[in-house]
N, C-alpha and C positions, 0 to 999 in steps of 0.2 A: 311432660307436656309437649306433644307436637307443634311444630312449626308451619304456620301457612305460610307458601307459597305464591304468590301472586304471579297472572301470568302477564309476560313479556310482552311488549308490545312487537309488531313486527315491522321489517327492515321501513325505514323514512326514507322518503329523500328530500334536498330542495331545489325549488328554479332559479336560478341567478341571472339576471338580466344581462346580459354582457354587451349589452350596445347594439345587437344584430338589428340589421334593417334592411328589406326588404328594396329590393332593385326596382325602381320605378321610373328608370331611364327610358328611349328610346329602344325596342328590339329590331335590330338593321336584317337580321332575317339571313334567308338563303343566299339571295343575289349579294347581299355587302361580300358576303364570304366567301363565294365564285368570285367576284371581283377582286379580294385580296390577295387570293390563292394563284389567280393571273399573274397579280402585280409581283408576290415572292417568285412566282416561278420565272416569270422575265429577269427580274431582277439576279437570281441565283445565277444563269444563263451568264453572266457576266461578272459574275462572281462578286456582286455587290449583295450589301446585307453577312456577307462570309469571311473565312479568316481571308488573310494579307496574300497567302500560298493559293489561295483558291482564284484569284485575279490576276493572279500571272499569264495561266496558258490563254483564257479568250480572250484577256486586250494584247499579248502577243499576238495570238492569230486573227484578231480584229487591225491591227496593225501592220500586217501582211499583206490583208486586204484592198487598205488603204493606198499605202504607200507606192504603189505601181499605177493607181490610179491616179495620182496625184504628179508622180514622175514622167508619164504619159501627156497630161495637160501639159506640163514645163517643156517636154520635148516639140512638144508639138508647137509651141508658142514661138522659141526661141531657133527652132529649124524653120518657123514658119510653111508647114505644112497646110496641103488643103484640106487633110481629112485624119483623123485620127490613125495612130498606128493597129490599133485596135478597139474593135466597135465593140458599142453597149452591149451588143446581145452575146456578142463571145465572153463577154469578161466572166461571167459563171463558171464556163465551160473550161476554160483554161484555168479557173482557180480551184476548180472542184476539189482537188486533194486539201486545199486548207479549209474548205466548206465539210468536207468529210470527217476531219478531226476535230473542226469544234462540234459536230454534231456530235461525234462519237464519246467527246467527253464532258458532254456538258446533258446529253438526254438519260446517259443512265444517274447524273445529278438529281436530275428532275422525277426521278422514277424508282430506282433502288433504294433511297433510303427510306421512304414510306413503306416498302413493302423487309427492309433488313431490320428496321424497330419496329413492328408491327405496329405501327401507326395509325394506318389507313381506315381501320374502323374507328377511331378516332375523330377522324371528318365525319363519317356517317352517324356519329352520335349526336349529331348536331343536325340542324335541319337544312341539310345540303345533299343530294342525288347522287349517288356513283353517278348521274349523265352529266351534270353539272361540274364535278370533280373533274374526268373526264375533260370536259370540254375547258376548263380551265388550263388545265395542262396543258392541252391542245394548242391552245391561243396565244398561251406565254411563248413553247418553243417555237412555234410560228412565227411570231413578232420578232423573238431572237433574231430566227436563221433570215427573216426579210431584213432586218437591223444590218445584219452583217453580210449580205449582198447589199442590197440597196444602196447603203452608205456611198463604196467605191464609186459604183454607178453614177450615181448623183455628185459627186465629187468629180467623176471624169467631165461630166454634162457640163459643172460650171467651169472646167477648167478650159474645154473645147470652148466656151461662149467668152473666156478673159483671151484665149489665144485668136481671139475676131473672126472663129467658123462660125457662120450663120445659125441664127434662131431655126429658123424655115429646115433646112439640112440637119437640125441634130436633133430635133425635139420628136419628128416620129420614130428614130430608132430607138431614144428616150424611155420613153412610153412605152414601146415594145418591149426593152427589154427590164422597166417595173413591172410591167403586167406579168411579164415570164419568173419575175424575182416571188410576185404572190404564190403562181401555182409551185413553183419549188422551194417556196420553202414549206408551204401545207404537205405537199409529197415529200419532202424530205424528213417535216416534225413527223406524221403520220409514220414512217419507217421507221425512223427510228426511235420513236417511241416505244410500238409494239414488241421492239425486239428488247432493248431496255429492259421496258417491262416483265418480260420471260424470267430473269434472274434479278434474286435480291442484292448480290454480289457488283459493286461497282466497276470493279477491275474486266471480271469476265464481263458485264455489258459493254466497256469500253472496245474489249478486241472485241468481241458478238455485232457492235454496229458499224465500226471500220469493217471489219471482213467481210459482212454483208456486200456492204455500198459497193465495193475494191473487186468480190470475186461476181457481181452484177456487172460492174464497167467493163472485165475481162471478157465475161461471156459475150457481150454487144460487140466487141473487139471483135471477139472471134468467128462469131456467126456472121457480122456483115463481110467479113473481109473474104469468108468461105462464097455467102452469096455473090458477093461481087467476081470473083474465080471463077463462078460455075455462070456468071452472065445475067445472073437474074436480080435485075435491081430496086422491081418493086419489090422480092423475099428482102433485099439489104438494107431499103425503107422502114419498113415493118421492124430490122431487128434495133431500131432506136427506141422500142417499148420495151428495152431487157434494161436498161437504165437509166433512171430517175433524169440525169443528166443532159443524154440523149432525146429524152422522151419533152422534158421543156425543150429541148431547143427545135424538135417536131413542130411542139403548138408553137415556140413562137417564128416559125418559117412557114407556117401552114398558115391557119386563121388569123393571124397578127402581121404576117406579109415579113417577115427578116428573112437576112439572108441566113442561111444554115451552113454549120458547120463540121457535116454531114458527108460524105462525098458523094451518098444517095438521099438526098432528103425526103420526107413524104411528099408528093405526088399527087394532086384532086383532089375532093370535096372530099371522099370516102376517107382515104386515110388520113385525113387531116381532121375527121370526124371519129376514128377508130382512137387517134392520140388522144384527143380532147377526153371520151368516153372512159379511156385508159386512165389517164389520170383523176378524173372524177372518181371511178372506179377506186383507185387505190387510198386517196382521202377517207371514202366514206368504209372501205374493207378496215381501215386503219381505225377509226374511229370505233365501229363496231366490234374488234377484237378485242381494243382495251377495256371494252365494256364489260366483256365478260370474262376477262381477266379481273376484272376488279371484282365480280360475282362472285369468283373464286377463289379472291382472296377473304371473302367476308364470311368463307362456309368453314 
């Protein structure tokens, strides 16, 4: 007697409720996330939010900054002087090499590790623009490198007004020399951003944006000191557009009325209109490179 067979039923499965539930919060969107993306990037800048080792070097070189500015007020108080040993609008110019090194090691922070863990599509899986990214980045290094001029600045400003130099006497070169702290530090996040950005490697960005800045200052060195040799001092004018440095303290002795520190400074409306354009120039060159730097990091 044969045996029936009955056939098998086929594979089951079951649903098990496990609690899930549906996100019916507030969606904050693009802008929340541009906005965060500023706040970590300032914030990193100074090596808050990071390890212990990561705050060392920018509140030392925030403290560089400082301190002369502050030591300046005191001298002037207690020599009682009529006027500062040194003005608002030089204090950049003279500190530049410590403005050069936090940039240098703080932009490829902001910029190499999204591109060394390939991260960066990442953000754009979200609903945030490579121009919006972008412009985040933009705005935190910004804010930084104004952070770390400005600070001094404003610290000399109140220490000239406790040493009893007048309001009236200090507050326009004040001004001028904020207003010059804006465009240098947009000119300076802008450079060294873009260059940053080129490598995913933190170390090689670090020498990539010092060297940059260093063999820029040289070349302006060199070229005005040649123009000035050969007699021609509107060419020595002109060569304060080979350095970011040079080139604020252009605008601010040109359209902002400081003195410069220059031994050719620009000259009329024209060159003080060529600097202006120059720096505009190099913001929005700056801006647009990393754009498509970020294109191709997403291909």
């Amino acid at each position: 007697m044969s045996e029936t067979t009955t056939p098998t039923a086929g594979p089951t499965g079951a649903i098990h409720d496990i609690g899930y539930r549906h996100y019916d919060g507030p969606r904050l969107g693009a802008a929340y996330i541009a906005r965060s993306l500023y706040v970590d990037t300032l914030r990193g800048a100074f090596g808050l939010g990071r390890s212990a080792k990561s705050k060392i070097m920018p509140f030392v070189l925030l403290g560089v900054m400082v301190i002369p500015a502050v030591t300046i007020g005191i001298v002037t108080g207690y020599f009682g002087f009529a006027e500062l040993p040194l003005g608002y609008t030089r204090y950049s110019f003279t500190m530049q090499v410590v403005i050069t090194i936090f940039l240098g090691s703080q932009a490829p922070a902001a910029m190499s590790r999204d591109l060394r863990f390939r991260v960066a599509p990442l953000y754009f899986s979200r609903p945030l623009s490579r121009q919006q990214y972008v412009q985040a980045k933009f705005a935190g290094m910004s804010t930084a490198l104004f952070i770390l001029v400005g600070l001094p600045i404003t610290l000399l400003f109140l220490s000239a007004l406790l040493a009893d130099l007048t309001l009236e006497d200090q507050l326009p070169d004040y001004l001028r020399a904020m207003g010059g702290a804006v465009v240098l530090a947009l000119v300076l996040a802008g450079i060294g951003l873009v260059v940053a950005a080129m490598t995913p490697r933190r170390g090689l960005g670090v020498a990539a944006v010092v060297g940059v800045l260093l063999v820029l200052s040289g070349i302006q060195v060199t070229v005005r000191a040649m123009a000035e040799e050969f007699g021609s001092d509107t060419f020595a004018g002109y060569a304060g557009l080979l350095s970011p440095f040079t080139l604020i303290d252009g605008i601010q002795a040109g359209p902002l009325g400081a003195d410069s520190v220059m031994g050719t400074p620009p000259e009329g409306a024209a060159m003080a209109t060529v600097f202006c354009l120059v720096a505009v120039g190099l913001v929005a060159g700056a801006y647009a490179v990393l754009l498509v730097r970020y294109r191709k990091a997403l291909s």
